[in-house]
Each structure stands twice: as C-alpha cells, then as structure tokens.
PDB file as gemmi writes it, atoms N, CA and C in Angstrom:
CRYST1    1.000    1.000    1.000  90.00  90.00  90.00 P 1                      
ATOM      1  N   UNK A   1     -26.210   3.915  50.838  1.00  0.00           N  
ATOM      2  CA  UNK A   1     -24.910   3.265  50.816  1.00  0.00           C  
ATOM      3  C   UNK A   1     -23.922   4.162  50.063  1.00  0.00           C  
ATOM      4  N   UNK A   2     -22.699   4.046  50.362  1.00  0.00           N  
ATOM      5  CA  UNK A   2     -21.787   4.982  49.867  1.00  0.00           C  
ATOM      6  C   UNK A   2     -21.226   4.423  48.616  1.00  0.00           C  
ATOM      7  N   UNK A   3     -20.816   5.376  48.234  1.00  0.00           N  
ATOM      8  CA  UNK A   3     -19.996   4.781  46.385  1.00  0.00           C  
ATOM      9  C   UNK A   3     -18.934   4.138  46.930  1.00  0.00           C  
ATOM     10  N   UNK A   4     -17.989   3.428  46.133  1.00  0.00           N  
ATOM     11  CA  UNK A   4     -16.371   2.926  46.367  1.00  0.00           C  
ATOM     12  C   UNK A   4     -16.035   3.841  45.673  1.00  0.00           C  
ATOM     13  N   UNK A   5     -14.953   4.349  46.339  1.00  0.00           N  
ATOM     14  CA  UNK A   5     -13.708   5.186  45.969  1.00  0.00           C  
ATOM     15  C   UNK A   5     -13.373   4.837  44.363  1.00  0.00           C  
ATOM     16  N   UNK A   6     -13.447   3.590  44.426  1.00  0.00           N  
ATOM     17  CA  UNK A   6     -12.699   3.115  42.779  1.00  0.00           C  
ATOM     18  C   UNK A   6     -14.047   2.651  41.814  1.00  0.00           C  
ATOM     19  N   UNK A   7     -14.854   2.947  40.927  1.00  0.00           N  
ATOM     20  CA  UNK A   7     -16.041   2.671  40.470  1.00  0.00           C  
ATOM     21  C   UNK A   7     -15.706   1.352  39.794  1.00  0.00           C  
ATOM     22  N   UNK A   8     -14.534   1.565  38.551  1.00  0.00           N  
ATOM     23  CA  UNK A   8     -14.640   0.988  37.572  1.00  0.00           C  
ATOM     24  C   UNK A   8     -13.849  -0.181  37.546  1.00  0.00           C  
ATOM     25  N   UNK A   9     -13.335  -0.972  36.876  1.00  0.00           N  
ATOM     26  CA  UNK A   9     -12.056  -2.093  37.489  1.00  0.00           C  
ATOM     27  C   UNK A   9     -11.397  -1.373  36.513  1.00  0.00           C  
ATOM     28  N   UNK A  10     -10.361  -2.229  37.092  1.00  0.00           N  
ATOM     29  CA  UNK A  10      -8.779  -1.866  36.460  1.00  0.00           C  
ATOM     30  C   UNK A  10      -8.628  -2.152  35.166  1.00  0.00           C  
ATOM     31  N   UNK A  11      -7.839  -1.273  34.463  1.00  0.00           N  
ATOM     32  CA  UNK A  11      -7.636  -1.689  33.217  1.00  0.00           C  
ATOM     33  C   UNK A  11      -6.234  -2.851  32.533  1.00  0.00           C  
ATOM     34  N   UNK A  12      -7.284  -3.837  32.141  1.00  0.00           N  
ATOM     35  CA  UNK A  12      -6.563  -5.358  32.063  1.00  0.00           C  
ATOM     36  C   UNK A  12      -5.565  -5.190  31.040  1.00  0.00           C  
ATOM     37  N   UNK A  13      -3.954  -5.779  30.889  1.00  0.00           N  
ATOM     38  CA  UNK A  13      -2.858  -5.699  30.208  1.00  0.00           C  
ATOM     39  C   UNK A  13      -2.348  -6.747  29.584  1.00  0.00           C  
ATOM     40  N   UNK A  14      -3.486  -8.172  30.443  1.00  0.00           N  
ATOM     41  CA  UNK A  14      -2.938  -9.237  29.976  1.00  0.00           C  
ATOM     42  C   UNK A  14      -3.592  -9.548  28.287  1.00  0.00           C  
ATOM     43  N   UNK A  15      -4.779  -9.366  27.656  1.00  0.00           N  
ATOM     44  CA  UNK A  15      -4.850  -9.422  26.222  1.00  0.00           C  
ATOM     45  C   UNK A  15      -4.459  -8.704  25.652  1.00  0.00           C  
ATOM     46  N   UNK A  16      -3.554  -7.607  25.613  1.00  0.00           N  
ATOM     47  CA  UNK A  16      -2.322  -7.175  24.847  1.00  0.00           C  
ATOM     48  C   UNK A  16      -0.820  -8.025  25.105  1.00  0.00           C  
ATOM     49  N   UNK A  17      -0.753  -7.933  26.468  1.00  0.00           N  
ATOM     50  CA  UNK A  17       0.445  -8.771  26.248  1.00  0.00           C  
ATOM     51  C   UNK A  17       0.188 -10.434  25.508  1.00  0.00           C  
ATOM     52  N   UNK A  18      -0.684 -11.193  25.838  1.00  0.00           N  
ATOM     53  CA  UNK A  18      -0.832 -12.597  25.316  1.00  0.00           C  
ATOM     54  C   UNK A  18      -0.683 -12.234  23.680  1.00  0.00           C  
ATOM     55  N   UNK A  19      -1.469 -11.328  23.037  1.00  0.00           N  
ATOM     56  CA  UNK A  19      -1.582 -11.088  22.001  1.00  0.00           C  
ATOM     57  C   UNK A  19       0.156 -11.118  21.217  1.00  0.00           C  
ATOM     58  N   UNK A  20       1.024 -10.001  22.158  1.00  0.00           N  
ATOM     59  CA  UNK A  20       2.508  -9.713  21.297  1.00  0.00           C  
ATOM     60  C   UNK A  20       3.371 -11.120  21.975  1.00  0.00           C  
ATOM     61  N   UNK A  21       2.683 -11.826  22.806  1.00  0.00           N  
ATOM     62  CA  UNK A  21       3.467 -12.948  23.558  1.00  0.00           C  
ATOM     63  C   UNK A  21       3.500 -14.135  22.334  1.00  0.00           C  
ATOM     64  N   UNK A  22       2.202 -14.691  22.138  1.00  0.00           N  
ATOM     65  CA  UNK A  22       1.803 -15.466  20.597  1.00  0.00           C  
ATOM     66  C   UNK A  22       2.535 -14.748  19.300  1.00  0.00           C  
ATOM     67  N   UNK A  23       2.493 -13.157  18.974  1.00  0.00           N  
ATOM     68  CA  UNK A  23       3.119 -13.253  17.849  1.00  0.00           C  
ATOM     69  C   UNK A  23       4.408 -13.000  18.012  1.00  0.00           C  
ATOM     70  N   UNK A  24       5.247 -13.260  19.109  1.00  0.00           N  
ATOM     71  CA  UNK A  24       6.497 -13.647  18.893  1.00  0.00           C  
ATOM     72  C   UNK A  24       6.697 -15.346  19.207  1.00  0.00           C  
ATOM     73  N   UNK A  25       5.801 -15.969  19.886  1.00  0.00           N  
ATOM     74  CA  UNK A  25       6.800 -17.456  20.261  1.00  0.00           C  
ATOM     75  C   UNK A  25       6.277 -18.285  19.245  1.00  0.00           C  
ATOM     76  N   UNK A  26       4.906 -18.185  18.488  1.00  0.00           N  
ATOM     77  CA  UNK A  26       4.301 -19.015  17.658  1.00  0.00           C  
ATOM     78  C   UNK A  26       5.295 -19.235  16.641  1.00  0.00           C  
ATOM     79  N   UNK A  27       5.598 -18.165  16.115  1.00  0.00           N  
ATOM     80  CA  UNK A  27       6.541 -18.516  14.705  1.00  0.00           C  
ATOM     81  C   UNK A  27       7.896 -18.934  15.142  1.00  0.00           C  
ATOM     82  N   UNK A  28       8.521 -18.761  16.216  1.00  0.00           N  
ATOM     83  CA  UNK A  28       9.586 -19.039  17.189  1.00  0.00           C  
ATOM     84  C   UNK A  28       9.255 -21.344  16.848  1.00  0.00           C  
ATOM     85  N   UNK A  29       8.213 -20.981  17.737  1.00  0.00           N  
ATOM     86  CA  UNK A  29       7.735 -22.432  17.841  1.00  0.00           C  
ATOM     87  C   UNK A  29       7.572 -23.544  16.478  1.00  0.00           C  
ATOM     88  N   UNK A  30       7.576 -22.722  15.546  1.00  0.00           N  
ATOM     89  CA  UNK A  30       7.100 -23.608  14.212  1.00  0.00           C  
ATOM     90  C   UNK A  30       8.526 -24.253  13.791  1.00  0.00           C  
ATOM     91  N   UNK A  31       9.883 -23.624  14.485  1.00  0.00           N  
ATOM     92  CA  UNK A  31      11.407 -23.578  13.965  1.00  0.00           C  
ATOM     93  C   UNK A  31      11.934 -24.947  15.318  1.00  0.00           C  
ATOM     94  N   UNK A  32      11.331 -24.570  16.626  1.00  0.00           N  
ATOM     95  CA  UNK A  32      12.014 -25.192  17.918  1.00  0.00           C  
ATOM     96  C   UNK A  32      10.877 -25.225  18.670  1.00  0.00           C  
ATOM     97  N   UNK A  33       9.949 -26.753  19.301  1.00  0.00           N  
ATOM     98  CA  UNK A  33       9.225 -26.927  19.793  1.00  0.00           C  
ATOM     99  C   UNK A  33       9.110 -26.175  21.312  1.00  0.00           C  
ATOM    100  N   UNK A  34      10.328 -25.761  21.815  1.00  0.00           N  
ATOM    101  CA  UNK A  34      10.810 -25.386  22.896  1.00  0.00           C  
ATOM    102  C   UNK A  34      10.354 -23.823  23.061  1.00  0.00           C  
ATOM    103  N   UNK A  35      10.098 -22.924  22.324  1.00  0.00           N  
ATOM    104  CA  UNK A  35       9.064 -22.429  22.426  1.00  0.00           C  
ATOM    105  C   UNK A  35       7.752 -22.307  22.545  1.00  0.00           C  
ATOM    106  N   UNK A  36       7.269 -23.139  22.379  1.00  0.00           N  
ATOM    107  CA  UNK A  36       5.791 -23.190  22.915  1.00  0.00           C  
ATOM    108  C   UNK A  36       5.504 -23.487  24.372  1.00  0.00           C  
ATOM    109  N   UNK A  37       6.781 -24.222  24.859  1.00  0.00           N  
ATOM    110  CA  UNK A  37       7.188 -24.287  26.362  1.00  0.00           C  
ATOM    111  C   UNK A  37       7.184 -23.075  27.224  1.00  0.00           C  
ATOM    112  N   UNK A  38       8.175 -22.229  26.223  1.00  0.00           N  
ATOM    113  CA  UNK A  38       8.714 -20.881  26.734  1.00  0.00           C  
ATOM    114  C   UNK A  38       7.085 -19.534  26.615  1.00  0.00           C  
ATOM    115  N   UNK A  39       6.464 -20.102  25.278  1.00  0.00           N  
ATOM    116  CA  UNK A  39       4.966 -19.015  25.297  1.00  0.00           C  
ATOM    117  C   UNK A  39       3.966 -19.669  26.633  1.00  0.00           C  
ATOM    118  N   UNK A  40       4.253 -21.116  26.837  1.00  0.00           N  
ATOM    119  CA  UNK A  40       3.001 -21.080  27.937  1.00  0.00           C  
ATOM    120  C   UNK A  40       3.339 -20.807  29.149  1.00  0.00           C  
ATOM    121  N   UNK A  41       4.533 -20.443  29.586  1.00  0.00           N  
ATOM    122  CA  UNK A  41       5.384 -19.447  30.835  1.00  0.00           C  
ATOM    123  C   UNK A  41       4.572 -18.350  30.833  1.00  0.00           C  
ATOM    124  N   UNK A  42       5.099 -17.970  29.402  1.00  0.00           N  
ATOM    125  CA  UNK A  42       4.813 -16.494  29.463  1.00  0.00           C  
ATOM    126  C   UNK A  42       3.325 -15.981  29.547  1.00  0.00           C  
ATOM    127  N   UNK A  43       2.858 -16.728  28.930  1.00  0.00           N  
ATOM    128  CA  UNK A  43       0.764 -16.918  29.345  1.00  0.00           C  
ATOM    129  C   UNK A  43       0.544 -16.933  30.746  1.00  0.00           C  
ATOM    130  N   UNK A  44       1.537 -18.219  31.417  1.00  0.00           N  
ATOM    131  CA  UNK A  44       1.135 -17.980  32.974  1.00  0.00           C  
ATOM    132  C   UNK A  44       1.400 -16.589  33.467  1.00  0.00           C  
ATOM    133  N   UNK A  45       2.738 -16.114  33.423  1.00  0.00           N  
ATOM    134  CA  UNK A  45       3.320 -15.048  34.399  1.00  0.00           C  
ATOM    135  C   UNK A  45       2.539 -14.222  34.165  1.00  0.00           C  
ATOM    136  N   UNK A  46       1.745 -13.992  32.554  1.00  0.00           N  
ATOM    137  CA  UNK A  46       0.563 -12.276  32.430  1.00  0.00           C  
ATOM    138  C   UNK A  46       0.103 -12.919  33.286  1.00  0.00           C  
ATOM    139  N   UNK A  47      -0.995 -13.714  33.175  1.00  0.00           N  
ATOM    140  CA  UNK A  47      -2.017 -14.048  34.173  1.00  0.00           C  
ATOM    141  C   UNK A  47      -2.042 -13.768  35.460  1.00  0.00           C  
ATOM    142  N   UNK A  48      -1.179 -14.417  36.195  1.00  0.00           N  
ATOM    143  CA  UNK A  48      -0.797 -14.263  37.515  1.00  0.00           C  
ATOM    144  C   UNK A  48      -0.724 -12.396  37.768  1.00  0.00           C  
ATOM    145  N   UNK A  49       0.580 -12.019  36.954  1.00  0.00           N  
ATOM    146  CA  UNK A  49       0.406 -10.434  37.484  1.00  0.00           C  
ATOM    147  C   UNK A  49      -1.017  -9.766  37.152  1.00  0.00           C  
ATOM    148  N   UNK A  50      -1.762 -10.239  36.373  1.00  0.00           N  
ATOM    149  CA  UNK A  50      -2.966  -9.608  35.825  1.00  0.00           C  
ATOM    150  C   UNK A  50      -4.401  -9.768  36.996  1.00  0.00           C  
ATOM    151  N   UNK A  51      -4.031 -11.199  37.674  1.00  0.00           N  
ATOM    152  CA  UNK A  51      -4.449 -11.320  38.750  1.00  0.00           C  
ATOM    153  C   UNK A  51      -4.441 -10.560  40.205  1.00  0.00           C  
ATOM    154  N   UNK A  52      -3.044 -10.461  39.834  1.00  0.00           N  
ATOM    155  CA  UNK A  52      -2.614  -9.668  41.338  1.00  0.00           C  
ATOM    156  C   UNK A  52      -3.247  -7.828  41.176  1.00  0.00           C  
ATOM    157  N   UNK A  53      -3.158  -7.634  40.228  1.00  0.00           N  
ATOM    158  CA  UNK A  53      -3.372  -6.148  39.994  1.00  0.00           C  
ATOM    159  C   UNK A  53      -5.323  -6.505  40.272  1.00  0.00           C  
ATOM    160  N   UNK A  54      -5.575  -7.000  39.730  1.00  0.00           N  
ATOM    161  CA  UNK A  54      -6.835  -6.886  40.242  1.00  0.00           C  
ATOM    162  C   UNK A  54      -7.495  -7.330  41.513  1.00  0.00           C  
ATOM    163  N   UNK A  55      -6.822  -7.949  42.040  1.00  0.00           N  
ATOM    164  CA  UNK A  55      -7.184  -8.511  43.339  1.00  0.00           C  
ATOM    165  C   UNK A  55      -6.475  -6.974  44.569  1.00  0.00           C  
ATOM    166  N   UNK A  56      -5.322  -6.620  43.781  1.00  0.00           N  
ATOM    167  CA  UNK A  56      -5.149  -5.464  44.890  1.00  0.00           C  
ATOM    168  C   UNK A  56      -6.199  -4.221  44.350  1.00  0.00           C  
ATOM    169  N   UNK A  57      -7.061  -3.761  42.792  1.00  0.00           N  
ATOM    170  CA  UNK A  57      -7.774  -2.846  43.053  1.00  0.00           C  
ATOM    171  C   UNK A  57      -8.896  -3.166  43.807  1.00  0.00           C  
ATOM    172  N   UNK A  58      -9.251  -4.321  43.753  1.00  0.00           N  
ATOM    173  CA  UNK A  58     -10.511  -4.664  44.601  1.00  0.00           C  
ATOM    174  C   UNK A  58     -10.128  -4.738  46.404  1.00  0.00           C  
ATOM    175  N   UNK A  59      -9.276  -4.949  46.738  1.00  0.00           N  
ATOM    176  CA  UNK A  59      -8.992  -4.874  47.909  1.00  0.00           C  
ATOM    177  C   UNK A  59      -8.973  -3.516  48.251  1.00  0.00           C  
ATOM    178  N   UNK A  60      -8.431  -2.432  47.355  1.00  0.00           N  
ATOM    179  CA  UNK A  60      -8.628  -0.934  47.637  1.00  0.00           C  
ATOM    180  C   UNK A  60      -9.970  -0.525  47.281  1.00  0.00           C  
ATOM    181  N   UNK A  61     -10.361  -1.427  46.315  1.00  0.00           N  
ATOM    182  CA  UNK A  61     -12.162  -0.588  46.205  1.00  0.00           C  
ATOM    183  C   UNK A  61     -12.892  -0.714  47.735  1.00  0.00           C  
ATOM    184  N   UNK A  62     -12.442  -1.988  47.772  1.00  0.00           N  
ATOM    185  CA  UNK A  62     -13.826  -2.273  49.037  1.00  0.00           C  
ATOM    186  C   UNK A  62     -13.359  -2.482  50.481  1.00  0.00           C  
ATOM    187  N   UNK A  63     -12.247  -2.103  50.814  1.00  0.00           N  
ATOM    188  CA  UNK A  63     -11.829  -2.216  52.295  1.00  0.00           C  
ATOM    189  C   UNK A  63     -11.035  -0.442  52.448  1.00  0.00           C  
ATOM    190  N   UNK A  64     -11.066  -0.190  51.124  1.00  0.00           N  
ATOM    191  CA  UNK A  64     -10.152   1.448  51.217  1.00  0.00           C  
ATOM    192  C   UNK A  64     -10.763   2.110  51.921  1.00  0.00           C  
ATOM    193  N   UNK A  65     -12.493   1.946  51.727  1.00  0.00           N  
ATOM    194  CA  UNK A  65     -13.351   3.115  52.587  1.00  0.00           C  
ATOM    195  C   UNK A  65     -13.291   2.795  54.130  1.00  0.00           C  
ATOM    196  N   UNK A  66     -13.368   1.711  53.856  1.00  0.00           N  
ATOM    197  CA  UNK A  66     -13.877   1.304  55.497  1.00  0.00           C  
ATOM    198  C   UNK A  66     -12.238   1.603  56.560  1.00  0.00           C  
ATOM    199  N   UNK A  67     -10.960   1.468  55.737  1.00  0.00           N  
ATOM    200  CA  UNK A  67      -9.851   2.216  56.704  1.00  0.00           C  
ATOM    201  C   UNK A  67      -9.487   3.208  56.594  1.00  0.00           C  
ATOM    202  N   UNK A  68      -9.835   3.760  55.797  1.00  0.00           N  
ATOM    203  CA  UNK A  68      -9.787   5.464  55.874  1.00  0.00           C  
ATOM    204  C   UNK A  68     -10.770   5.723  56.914  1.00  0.00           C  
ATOM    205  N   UNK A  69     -12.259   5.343  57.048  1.00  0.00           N  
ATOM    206  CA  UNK A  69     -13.449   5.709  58.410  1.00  0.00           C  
ATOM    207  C   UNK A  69     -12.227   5.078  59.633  1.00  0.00           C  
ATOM    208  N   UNK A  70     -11.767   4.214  59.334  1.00  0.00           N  
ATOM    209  CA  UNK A  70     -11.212   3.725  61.069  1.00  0.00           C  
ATOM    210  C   UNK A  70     -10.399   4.970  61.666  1.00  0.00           C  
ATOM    211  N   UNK A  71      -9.670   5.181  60.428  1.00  0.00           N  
ATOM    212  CA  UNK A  71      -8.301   5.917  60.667  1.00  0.00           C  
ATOM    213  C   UNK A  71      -8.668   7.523  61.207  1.00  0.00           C  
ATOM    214  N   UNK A  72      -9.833   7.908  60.423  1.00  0.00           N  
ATOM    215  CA  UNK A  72     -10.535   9.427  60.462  1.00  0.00           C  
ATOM    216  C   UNK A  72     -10.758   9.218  61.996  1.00  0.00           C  
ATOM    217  N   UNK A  73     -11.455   7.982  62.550  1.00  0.00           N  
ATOM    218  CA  UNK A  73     -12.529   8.223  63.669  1.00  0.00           C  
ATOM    219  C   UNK A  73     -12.615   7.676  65.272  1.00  0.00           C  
TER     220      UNK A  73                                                      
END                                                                             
C-alpha cells in the first residue's frame, strides 16, 4: 500500500487561540457578564475553523493520491 502524501495531521491553532481567547474575555467577564457571551463565540468560531482545516488536510491526505493517479492516467 502506498504512503499518503501528508503523514502527519495538521498542526492544531485552536489551544493557543482558546488559551489568549480566555485570558482576554475572563477578566473582561468578571466587570460585564456580556463577555462570557462574546468568549463562547469566540470558542465556537476557533473550533469550527480548526475543524475545517482539518477536514480539508484529510481530504488532501486521502483522496490527493487517488486524483493525482486519475489525472496522470
């Protein structure tokens, strides 16, 4: 069986961002409840893009080979 083009997964951005996301809205939040509104946005939106980036390297790990063979042959 052949290797995938891409071995390793992608390198994830969302526990750095959650990390500087919390130490700005937490203390935000302790002043105006309305931040903690505004940090669990911001929890979703990493997620989601953190999702998408990995769902497109895996779509290039494991269908990349097989259309590059279509395209070659």
């Amino acid at each position: 069986m052949r290797r995938p083009l891409i071995d390793s997964e992608p390198p994830r951005l969302a526990p750095i961002a959650n990390k500087l996301i919390d130490s700005v809205f937490h203390p935000l939040g302790e002043q105006d409840p309305t931040y903690y509104v505004i940090d669990t946005v911001a929890h979703h939106v990493v997620e989601a893009a953190d999702q998408f980036v990995l769902s497109t390297w895996k779509t290039i790990r494991y269908n990349g080979p097989k259309l590059v063979k279509k395209r070659k042959g």
